[in-house]
C-alpha angles and dihedrals in degrees: 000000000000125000110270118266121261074244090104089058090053087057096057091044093065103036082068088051094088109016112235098230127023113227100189134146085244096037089051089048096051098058093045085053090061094061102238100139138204104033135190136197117229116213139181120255091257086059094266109158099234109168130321117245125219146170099272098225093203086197101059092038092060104024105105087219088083122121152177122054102321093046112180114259099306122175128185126215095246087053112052082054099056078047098060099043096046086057098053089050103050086045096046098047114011103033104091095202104060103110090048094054091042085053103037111047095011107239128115109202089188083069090044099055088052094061095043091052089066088058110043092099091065101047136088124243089250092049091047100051079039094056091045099055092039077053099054089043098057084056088073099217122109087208091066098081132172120195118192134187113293137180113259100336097279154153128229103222140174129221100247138039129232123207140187121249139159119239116196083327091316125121115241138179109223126193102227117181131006126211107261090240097052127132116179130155096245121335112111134154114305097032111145104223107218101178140024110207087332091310110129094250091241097050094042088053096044083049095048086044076081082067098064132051108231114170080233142002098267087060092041093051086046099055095033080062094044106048083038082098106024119038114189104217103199085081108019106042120228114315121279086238125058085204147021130228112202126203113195139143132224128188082355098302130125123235139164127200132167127227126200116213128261133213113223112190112205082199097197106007113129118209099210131025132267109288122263130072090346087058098038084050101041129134099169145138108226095185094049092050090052091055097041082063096048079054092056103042090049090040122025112019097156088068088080085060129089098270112234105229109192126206117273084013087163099050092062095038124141111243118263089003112109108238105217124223102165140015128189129174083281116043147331132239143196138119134290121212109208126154088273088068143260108325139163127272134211133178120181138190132180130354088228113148132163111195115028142355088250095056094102098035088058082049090054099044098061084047105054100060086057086059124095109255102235098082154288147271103205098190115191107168123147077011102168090204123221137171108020102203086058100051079048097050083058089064091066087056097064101037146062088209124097114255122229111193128228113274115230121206127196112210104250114238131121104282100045087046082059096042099056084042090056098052124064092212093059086062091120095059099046095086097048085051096057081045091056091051086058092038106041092230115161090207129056118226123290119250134152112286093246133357128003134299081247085056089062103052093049096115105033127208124330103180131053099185122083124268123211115206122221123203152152149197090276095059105110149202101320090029093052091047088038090053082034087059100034089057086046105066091031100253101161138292136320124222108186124177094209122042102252132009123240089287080212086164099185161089101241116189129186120255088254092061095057088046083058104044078045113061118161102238132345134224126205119284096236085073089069088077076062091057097047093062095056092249142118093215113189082263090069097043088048090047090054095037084065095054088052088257118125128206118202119213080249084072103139111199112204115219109273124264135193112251132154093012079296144087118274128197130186114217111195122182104168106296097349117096133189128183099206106198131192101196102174095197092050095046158335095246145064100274100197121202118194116212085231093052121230133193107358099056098228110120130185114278120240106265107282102020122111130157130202129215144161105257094175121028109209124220124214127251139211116024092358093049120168083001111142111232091196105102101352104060121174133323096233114211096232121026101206134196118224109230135214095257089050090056093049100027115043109272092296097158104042084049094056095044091054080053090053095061101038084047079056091052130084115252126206138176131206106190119179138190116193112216137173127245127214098263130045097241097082157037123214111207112199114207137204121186140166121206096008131129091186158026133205140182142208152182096223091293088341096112101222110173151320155217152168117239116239111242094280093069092260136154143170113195112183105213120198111247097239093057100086089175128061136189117195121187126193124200128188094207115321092340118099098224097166144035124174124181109215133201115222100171 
């Protein structure tokens, strides 16, 4: 096996880029001001400052008595009206699923809004957060998010985890993992819960799916398992109950304890990434993310720590448990030994990036070649989701087929048709919207989300053995499109442990990104030399006078600062206020915001107070072609149950059972070696290929030559000198197995 990559170097280089808990003097005194009492700090075993853990006090966290700077939920009325408002606005005409939820599952929650909104003035804090995120549940779409004020960031958490498995075909709870520093009296690992609060476990966990707002059952079963130990407070508000009893049974013998909840603060985490592409582009959980990271911080808290990989670490692997050899922000990597032999193995994550599409798929392209040949689990379970052009760069990576990525529609109205007018990035758009206003159509075209088709072929393939996926219920929103695409061009085979995944099938973005996209009126970009000087010069108050928006000689600029990859400036004239922002990748001009709002609608939201919605729905491609993901999600190949060993043992079973079938699929390899010939007017590729009857090369669709490899698997192609870039496709018979895109300059 090669040495592993400085890859893993690179990981625990950004996971210090934003600490995981802020220890700071006015952090620390937050938390004492909410009353939560005795506190602890969680660390890594190296010594690493992850969260701080506390007694959650629920009736501090919802009296509106509360004060201090971590107040309790607290909403003005004011407040809860601009809330409200805001809401209905963005549902009725930004959230591009709306007539599929009204007819679907037959609620309108425009409707809704409008009634809640007579009734604000007569409800607590606690009613009214209650009755938004009902709201926003009965709508039936985890895109559709609603974040409210919340003490100190964090998550309510208890100090176990409770997972699903199948016992001799019945179905069981299992308590999984325990925090390190647990006592209990007699709850340990491998405890069957029986009852919740004297709830049967299955029932309590079918009646809190209403909770949650899961695209199908198998996604609402899934979360309702998954927050029934960590609660993340910022969008469903503090448990019903201020304790738990638990009913298990251990050795065949019955017990009952009780469990107080705990606060966890994340300090610093941020759930979704800075804003620009990565946001635009953005199919993510947020709340998922937030409690992936709780479950690190109680249960493996090594795992924010370098990893030790020792020599010949495969050869002295367990069975069925991945040995790993690398781990970056996105995923790790390393082998699994099962009886099927010795195989790859992938976990990832998330799809988060932060500078280009293409940031994973280089990742992964320094990884595969360290991974045995034969083929991969690509395991993508719990998988957040993130930036959906760079889950779908990955696919080209796997695969001689040519990838066509997801098409992604807005819904047509007036004020999406503003809005795309209004960003430079939305261009493509522009000519089928102005279609739509003809046509009559309710949706715009449907394009990639970002880039070409070309865009996402650029690489070409990396691995020539076959790749299993592994997935589950809690997969979300990129992983749905990324499984979505995988099945669509016949990758290889899909194992998931629930019988659909979230079917999230969507670009969501945050309220403050539509704000942005949304200003109420724009100046010409040459004023921002103006700007740049520190002074309202008559230009600019011409330039505001003409938007209706007049500037008095008592205008104050504030010094310009950097924002949204991009230059900010606050105008303030008595009690008006304007943000002016130059965003070169949004646009050429001034784009003003008053603090009041203006045309567009879109007003600022109250401190602490976001929403989420889909703004574009996406549509499947290849064999699935036109076909909807919302709702209705993927038709895996193998639905699996997780067993009890799998539970306890790390997965043991369901890892032997992917191997199973890549040890059942043809593998190839193209291998290739550029070299120089005597003379300038050519290239020599030398190629090495298993399983391959023959070779062929192009000039992107320019045909250039051929060849069949001895019985060795060699091959010489002579490539002329003026052709830099080289695609090389390899076929077994009459089925292309490999492509491979070469650099000759």
């Amino acid at each position: 096996m090669p040495p592993v990559a400085n890859i893993v170097q690179e990981t625990l280089m950004s996971f210090d880029l934003q600490p995981y808990y802020d220890c700071s003097p006015q952090r620390l005194g937050a938390i004492a001001a909410a009353g939560v009492g005795e506190s602890r700090l969680l660390t890594s075993p190296l010594g690493r400052q992850l969260a701080r853990q506390f007694v959650l006090d629920l009736s501090a966290l919802t009296s509106a008595a509360a004060t201090g700077q971590v107040a309790a939920v607290i909403y003005p009325l004011a407040d809860r009206r601009q809330i409200t408002a805001q809401l209905r606005l963005v549902i009725r005409d930004f959230y591009v699923h709306l007539g599929l939820k009204r007819a679907q599952y037959g609620f309108d929650p425009v409707r809704a809004l409008e009634l809640l909104s007579t009734e604000v003035e007569n409800l607590s804090d606690a009613e009214f957060h209650q009755s938004i995120t009902q709201l926003v549940a009965r709508t039936r779409d985890r895109h559709l998010t609603f974040y409210g004020p919340t003490p100190v960031g964090i998550v309510a958490v208890l100090p176990f985890m409770v997972e699903r498995a199948w016992e001799c075909d019945q179905l069981v709870y299992v308590v999984s993992k325990l925090e390190p520093a647990f006592k209990g009296n007699h709850l340990k690992a491998g405890a069957i819960v029986t009852h919740w609060n004297n709830v049967p476990i299955d029932r309590f966990v079918r009646l809190n799916a209403n909770v949650f707002d899961g695209g199908n059952d198998a996604a609402s079963v899934a979360r309702s398992v998954e927050f029934l130990t960590r609660r993340p407070l910022q969008s469903f508000g503090a448990p019903f109950e201020e304790w738990v009893e638990l009913r298990f049974n251990i050795d065949g013998t019955s017990h009952k304890e009780e469990f107080a909840w705990q606060g966890l603060d994340l300090g610093a985490v941020k759930a979704t990434p800075a804003i620009g592409r990565n946001v635009i582009g953005f199919g993510g959980d947020p709340d998922l993310f937030d409690t992936q990271q709780a479950k690190r911080i109680q249960f493996a808290q090594s795992s924010f720590d370098p990893i030790y990989v020792p020599e010949a670490l495969s050869a002295t692997a367990e069975p069925g448990v991945p040995s790993i050899l690398g781990r970056c922000a996105n995923f790790e990597y390393g082998t699994v030994l099962t009886e099927h032999g010795l195989f790859g193995y992938v976990r990832l994550w998330n799809f988060a990036a932060y500078n280009s599409a293409d940031d994973i798929a280089r990742k992964f392209v320094t990884v595969l070649p360290q991974l045995p040949q034969a083929g991969i689990v690509l395991d993508i379970r719990g998988n957040t989701g993130g930036y959906i052009a760079a889950g779908e760069r990955i696919l080209q990576l796997l695969t001689p087929s040519w990838i066509t990525p997801t098409r992604f529609q807005f819904k047509v109205n007036e004020a999406t048709s503003r809005m795309v007018k209004t960003v430079d990035l939305f261009a493509p758009w522009k000519r089928s919207f102005s279609e739509a206003a003809r046509t009559g159509e309710p949706f715009s075209q449907g394009l990639p989300i970002e880039g070409t088709d070309e865009d996402a072929n650029q690489l070409g393939q990396y691995y020539f053995g076959p790749v299993v996926l592994v997935t589950d219920a809690l997969a979300y929103s990129t992983a749905d499109i990324f499984a979505a695409g995988f099945i669509d061009h016949g990758i290889g085979k899909v194992i998931c442990i629930d019988k659909n995944m979230a079917a999230a099938g969507g670009n969501n973005w945050q309220f403050e990104v539509l704000r942005l996209f949304n200003p109420d009126f724009q100046l010409d970009g040459a004023l921002r030399a103006d700007l740049d000087d520190g002074v309202i010069t008559p230009a600019i108050r011409a330039a505001f006078n003409a938007q209706s928006a007049s500037l008095t000689e008592q205008a104050d600029l504030s010094p310009a600062r950097p924002e949204f990859d991009g230059t900010a400036w606050q105008v303030t004239d008595g009690a008006a206020g304007f943000v002016l922002r130059h965003v070169p990748w949004m646009n050429d001009r001034l784009n003003v915001y008053q603090d009041v709002g203006g045309h567009s609608g879109v007003k600022p939201l109250p401190t602490n107070v976001s929403f989420g919605f889909t703004v574009r729905r996406c549509m499947r491609v290849g064999k699935s072609e036109g076909r909807l993901l919302e709702d209705l999600g993927i038709e895996p190949d193998v639905v699996y149950r997780p067993t009890l060993r799998d539970v306890m043992d790390r997965n043991r079973d369901l890892l032997t059972r992917a191997t199973l079938e890549l040890s059942q699929m043809p593998s190839y390899l193209l291998a290739v070696d550029v070299r120089a010939t005597s003379g300038e007017d050519a290239h020599l590729l030398l190629c090495r290929g298993t399983g391959l009857t023959l070779i062929e090369a192009y000039e992107d669709e320019r045909f250039i030559a051929l060849g069949r490899p001895s019985e060795g698997g060699t091959l010489e192609l002579l490539i002329p000198g003026e052709v830099p870039r080289v695609i090389l496709k390899g076929w077994a018979k009459d089925q292309l197995v490999a492509r491979r895109v070469v650099a000759t300059a």
